[in-house]
ZAMARGU-4260 file (C-alpha; in steps of 0.2 Angstrom, whole numbers, plus 5000, padded with zeros to 4 digits):
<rodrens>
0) 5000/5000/5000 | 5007/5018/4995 | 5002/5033/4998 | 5009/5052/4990 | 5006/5068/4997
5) 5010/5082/4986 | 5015/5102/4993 | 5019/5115/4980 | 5036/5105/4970 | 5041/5093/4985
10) 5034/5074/4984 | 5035/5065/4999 | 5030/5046/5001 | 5027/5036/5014 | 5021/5018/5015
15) 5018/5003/5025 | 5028/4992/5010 | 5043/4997/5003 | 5041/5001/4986 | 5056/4997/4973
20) 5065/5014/4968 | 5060/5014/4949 | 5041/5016/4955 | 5047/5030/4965 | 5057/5038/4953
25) 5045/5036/4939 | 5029/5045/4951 | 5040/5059/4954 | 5044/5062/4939 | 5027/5064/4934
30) 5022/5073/4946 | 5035/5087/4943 | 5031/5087/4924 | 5012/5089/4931 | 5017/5102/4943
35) 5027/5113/4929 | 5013/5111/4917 | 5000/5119/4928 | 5013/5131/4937 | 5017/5139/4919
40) 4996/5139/4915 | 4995/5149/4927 | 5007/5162/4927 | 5005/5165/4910 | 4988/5158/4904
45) 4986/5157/4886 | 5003/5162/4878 | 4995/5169/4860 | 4983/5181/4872 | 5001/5193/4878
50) 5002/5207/4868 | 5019/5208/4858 | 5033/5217/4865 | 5044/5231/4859 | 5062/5234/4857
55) 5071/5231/4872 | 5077/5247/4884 | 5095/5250/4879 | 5101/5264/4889 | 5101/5276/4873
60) 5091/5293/4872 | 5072/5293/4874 | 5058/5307/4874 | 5041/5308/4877 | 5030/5292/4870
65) 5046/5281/4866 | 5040/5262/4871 | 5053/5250/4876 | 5051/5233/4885 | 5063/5227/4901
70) 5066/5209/4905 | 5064/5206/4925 | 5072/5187/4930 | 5070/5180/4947 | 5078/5164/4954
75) 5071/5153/4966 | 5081/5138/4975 | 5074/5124/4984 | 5079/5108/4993 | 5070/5091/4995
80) 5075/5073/5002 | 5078/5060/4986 | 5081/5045/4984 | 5099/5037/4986 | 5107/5035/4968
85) 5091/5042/4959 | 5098/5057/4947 | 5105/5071/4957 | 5101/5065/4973 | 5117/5069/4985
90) 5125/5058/4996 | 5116/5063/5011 | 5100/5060/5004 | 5095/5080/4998 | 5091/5087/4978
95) 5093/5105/4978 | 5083/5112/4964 | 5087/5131/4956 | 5071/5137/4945 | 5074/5154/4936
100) 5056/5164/4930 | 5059/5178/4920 | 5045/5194/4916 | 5044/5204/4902 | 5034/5222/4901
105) 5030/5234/4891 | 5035/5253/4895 | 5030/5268/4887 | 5042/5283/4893 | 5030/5298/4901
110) 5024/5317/4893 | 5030/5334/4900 | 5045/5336/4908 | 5048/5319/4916 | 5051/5314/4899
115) 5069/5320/4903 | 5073/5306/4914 | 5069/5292/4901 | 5087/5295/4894 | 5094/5294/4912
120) 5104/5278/4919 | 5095/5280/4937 | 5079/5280/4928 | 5079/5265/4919 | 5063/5252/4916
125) 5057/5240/4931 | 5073/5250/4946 | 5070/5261/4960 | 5064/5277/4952 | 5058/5269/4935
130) 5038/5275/4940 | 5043/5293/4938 | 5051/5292/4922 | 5040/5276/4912 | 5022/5270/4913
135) 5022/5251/4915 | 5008/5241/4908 | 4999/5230/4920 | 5001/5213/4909 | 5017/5205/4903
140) 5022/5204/4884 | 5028/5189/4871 | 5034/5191/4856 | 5038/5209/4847 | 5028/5221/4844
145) 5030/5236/4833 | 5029/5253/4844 | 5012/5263/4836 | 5016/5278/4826 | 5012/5295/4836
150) 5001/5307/4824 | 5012/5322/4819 | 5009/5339/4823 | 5003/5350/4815 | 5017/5360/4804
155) 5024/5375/4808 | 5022/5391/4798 | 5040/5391/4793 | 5038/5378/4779 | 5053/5365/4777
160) 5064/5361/4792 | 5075/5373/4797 | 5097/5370/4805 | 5097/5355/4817 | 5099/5359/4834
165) 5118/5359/4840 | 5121/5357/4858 | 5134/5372/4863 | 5129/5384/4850 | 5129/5402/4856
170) 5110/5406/4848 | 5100/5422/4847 | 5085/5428/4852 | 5071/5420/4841 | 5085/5409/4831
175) 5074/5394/4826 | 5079/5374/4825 | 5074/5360/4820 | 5075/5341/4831 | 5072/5325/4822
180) 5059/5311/4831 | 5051/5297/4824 | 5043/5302/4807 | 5045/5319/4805 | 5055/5334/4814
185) 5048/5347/4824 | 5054/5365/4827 | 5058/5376/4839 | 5062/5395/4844 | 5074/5403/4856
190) 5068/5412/4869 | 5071/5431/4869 | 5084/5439/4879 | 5092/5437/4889 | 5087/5419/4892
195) 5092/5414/4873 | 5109/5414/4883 | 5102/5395/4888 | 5096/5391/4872 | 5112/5380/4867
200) 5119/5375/4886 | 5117/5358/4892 | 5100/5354/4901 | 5091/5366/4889 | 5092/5353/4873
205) 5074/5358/4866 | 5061/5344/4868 | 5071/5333/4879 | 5082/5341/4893 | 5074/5343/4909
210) 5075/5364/4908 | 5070/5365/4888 | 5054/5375/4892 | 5065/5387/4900 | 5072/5392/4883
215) 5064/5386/4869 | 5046/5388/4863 | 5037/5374/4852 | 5033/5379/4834 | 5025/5363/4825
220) 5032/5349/4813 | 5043/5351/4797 | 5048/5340/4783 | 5062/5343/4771 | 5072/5357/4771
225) 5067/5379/4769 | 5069/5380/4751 | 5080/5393/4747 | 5072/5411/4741 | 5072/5417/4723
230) 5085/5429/4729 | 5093/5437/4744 | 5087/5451/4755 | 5094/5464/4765 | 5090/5477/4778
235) 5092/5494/4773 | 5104/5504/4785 | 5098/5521/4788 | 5110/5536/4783 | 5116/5543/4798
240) 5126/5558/4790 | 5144/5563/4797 | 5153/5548/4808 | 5152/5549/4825 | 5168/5547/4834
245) 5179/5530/4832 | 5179/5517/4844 | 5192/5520/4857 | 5194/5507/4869 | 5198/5517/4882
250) 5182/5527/4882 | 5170/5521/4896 | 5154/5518/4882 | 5135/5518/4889 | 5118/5515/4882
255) 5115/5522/4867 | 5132/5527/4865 | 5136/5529/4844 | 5151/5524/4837 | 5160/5522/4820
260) 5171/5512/4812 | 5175/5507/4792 | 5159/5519/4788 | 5146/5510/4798 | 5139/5517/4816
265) 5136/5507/4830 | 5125/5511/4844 | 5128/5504/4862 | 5115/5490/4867 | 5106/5495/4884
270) 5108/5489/4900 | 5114/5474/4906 | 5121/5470/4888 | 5130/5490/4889 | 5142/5482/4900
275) 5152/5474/4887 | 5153/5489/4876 | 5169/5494/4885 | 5176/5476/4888 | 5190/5470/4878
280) 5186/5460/4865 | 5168/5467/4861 | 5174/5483/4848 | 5163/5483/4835 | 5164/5474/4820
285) 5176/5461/4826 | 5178/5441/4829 | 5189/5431/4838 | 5197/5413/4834 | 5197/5409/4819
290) 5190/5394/4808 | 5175/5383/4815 | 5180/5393/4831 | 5175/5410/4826 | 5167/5418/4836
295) 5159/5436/4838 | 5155/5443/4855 | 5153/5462/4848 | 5134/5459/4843 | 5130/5455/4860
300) 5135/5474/4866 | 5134/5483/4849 | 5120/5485/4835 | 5123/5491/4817 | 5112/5506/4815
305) 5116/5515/4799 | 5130/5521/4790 | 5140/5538/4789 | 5152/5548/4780 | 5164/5562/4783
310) 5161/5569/4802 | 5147/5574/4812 | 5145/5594/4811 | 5145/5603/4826 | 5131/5611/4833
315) 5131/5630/4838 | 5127/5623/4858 | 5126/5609/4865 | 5109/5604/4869 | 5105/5597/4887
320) 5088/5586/4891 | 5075/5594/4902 | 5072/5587/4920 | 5054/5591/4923 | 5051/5600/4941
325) 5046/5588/4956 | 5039/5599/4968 | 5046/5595/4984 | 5058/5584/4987 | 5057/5567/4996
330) 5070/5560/5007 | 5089/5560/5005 | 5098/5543/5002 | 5101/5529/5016 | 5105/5510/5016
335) 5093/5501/5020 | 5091/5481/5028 | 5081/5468/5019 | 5065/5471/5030 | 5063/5489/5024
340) 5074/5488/5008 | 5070/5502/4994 | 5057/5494/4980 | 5054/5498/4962 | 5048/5518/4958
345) 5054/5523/4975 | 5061/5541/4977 | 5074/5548/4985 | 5085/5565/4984 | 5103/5570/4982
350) 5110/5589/4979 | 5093/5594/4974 | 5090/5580/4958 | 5076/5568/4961 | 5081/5549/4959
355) 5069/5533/4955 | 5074/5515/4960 | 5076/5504/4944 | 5063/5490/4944 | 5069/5471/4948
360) 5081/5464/4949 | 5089/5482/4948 | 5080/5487/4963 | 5090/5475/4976 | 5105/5487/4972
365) 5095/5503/4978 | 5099/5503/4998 | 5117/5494/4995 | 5131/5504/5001 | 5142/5509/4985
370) 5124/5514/4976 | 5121/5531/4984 | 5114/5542/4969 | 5128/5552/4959 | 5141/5546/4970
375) 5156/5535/4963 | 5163/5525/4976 | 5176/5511/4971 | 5166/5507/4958 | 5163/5522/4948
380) 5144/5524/4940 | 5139/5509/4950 | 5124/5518/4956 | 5118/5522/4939 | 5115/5502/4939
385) 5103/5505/4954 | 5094/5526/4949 | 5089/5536/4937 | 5087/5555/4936 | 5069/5560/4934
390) 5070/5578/4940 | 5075/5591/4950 | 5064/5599/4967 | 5064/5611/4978 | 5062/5610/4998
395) 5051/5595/5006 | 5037/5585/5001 | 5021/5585/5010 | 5016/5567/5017 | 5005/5557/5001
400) 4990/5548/5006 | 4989/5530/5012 | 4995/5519/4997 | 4983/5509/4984 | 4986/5495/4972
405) 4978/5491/4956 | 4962/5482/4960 | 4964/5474/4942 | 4978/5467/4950 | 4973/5461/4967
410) 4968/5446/4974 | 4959/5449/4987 | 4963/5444/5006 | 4981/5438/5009 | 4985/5419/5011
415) 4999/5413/5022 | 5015/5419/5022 | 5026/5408/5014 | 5039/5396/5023 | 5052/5385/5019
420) 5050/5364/5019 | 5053/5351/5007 | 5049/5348/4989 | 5033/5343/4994 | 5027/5355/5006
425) 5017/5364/4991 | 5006/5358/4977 | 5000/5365/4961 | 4988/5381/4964 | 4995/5383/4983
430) 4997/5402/4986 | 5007/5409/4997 | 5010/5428/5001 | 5028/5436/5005 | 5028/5455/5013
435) 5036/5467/5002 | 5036/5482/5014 | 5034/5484/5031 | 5028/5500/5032 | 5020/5506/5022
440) 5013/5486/5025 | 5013/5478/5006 | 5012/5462/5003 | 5008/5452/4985 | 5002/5436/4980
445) 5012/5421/4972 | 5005/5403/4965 | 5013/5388/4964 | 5018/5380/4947 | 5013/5363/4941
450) 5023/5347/4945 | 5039/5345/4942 | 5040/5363/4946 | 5030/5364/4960 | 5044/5355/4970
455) 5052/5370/4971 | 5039/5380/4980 | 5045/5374/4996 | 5064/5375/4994 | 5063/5394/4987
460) 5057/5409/4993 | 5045/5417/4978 | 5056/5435/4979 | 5073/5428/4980 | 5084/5420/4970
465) 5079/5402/4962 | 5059/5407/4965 | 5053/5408/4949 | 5057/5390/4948 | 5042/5387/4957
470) 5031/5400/4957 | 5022/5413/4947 | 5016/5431/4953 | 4995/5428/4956 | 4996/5449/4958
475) 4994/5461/4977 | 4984/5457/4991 | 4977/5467/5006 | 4974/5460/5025 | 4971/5440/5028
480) 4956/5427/5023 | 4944/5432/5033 | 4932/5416/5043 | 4917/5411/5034 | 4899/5410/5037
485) 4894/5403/5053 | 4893/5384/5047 | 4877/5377/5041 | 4871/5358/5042 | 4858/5347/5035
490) 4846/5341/5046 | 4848/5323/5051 | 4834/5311/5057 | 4835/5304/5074 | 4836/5284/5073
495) 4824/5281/5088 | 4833/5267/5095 | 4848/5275/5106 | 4866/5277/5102 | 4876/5262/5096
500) 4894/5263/5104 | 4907/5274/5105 | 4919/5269/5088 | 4937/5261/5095 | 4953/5257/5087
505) 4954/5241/5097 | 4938/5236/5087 | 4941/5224/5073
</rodrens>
């Protein structure tokens, strides 16, 4: 008499006669070929129902919709008693037995700006942070598949395709490029100035890197290449009469600043690009390097704004611009600490001249020591980064009425101040409020971006440097969110059979 109990892929006999080794080997192998049979049923089912799958991940360079499958194997080791002298059975009467079961799946890498990570090694199909970069499908895959083909865009105004983006390429304001995906190419445009200064540094590759939206601006698809026009086309430079003076490079140029040189003028660019107009290697008309390397870092100071001949005649007097009368005049200069620092279209008075803070992020300079209006301390003219002349006045100013903000612009009651946490102490929508000035008090209104930007909103303060990251100015605000309405409720029927009990965690 036998009998066999069977648990998962261990067979264990026992019996009141001893049965002869080949009956015993010969039952467990059945069974195990049983076993295998139903185990693969069932974690696969029907083989021809899995949908195909694509081309496996690779570690190459993927954007938004690329599909990919990964390969996941898992190995499981067990140990049985056997048979001496039956087919792998050790000497002390053991069979360990190693079983490998490998999964394959599907993954499609996601839209918007997690799209950047598909192309990253810590990112990839099926590891630790692969749900933040790839959607995985919920059933396995056999076989290949061929990935669906995306519907284009619609094409962009511009016609053919335009240069191919080049990573490290010093692009202008508006430049437009074009990036090759599957099927078609699509374009985009440089941001203007000055953020075109990212438009060709890594991280801002448009359509893939993490900060492309930063700098580059989606256009629509192109085919084929901008057919050439029947003929070139160039912009008329205006006659500007006699020559202003040469460029000199010792001369301290500003903005507006006209200069010539080979019979074309040249006008200073305006602040911050001014700066350069008296740097070396920035005269007008020049380049640097030479071949592939060239190089030409004037048109970032300098525009081409006519040409000239002979010399500028000179007038009978010099003409000087009007400073319009102020009336009184408001306080003289003093630095000032961040809680009550000068802001944008404050006033202040040196000497009898009337000085207005530039706007942001000009205005941080105002109440800095070194910035006192018409005073050059180490820095000469630094405080002309900082003021401008508006006008002259004339003994003290009356005290102005209690300030007011646009209404257009307001949103209503202030919410909370904001405060620093971590990068997910804010959401999307969160508003936050940051005081601008104590007294008079003034206070505006900032909103927190969408993911992935939005975990910035609590690593930076929305008026300091980094805070555009994650947040966008929602517009002023006056006083706090008031309390509601005194709460209201539905009316509830009464049970009429007395309160059950008090709810309890140590309930089940």
């Amino acid at each position: 008499q036998l009998e066999v109990v069977v648990r998962s892929q261990k067979t264990t006999t026992r019996s009141h006669q001893e049965p002869s080794n080949l009956f015993i080997d010969t039952l467990k192998r059945t069974m195990f070929k049983v076993q295998s049979i139903v185990l693969t049923a069932a974690l696969f089912g029907d083989a021809s129902a899995l949908t195909g799958c694509f081309a496996r991940y690779n570690g190459g360079s993927y954007s938004a919709g690329d599909q990919v499958s990964s390969t996941t194997s898992t190995t499981d080791t067990t140990t049985e008693s056997c048979t001496l002298g039956s087919t792998g059975c050790g000497s002390s009467g053991y069979k360990t037995t190693t079983t490998t079961t490998s999964e394959t799946y599907n993954y499609k890498c996601r839209d918007g700006a997690a799209s950047a990570w598909c192309s990253q090694s810590a990112y990839v199909p099926n590891g630790i942070y692969s749900g933040s970069a790839w959607e995985k499908e919920s059933a396995q895959c056999a076989g290949s598949a061929t990935p669906a083909t995306a519907p284009t865009p619609a094409a962009w105004t511009g016609g053919g395709c335009p240069k191919a983006y080049s990573g490290g390429t010093e692009y202008d304001a508006d430049d437009v490029v074009s990036v090759a995906k599957t099927g078609y190419s699509m374009v985009y445009q440089c941001a203007a100035k000055p953020t075109n200064q990212f438009c060709g540094q890594a991280g801002y590759s448009p359509g893939t890197d993490q900060y492309w939206e930063q700098a580059w601006s989606e256009l629509g698809s192109c085919t084929g290449t901008i057919a050439p026009t029947d003929s070139p086309s160039f912009n008329v430079l205006t006659d500007e009469g006699g020559c202003p003076g040469e460029y000199d490079a010792a001369v301290e140029y500003e903005e507006a600043d006209k200069v010539s040189k080979m019979g074309l003028v040249y006008q200073c660019q305006s602040y911050p690009q001014s700066q350069h107009c008296k740097q070396d290697g920035y005269e007008p008309g020049t380049s640097i390097g030479s071949g592939a390397q060239i190089v030409e870092y004037w048109k970032d100071a300098w525009l081409v704004v006519g040409y000239c001949s002979g010399s500028i005649t000179p007038t009978t007097s010099p003409v000087y611009v009007s400073l319009p009368n102020m009336g009184g005049c408001p306080d003289t200069w003093s630095t000032k600490s961040a809680a009550d620092a000068f802001e944008e279209g404050d006033r202040v008075s040196s000497n009898g001249l009337v000085y207005q803070c530039k706007s942001w992020p000009y205005s941080g300079h105002c109440g800095q020591a070194g910035y006192e209006p018409n005073v050059d301390p180490a820095t000469p003219d630094a405080w002309k980064d900082a003021w401008t002349a508006v006008g002259y006045c004339m003994g003290s100013m009356g005290p102005t009425s209690a300030p007011s903000f646009d209404p257009a612009n307001s949103v209503g009651a202030c919410p909370d101040e904001w405060s620093s946490g971590t990068n997910t102490k804010y959401e999307e929508g969160d508003m936050v409020s940051v005081t601008v000035s104590s007294i008079p008090l003034r206070k505006v209104a900032y909103k927190c971006k969408a993911w992935p930007f939005s975990g910035h909103c609590g690593q930076f303060n929305p008026t300091q440097f980094g805070g555009d990251q994650g947040w966008t100015l929602a517009g002023s605000c006056l006083g706090s969110i008031g309390p509601t309405a005194s709460p209201s409720f539905d009316s509830i029927a009464p049970l009429g059979m007395g309160c059950p009990a008090e709810w309890s965690a140590s309930n089940t």
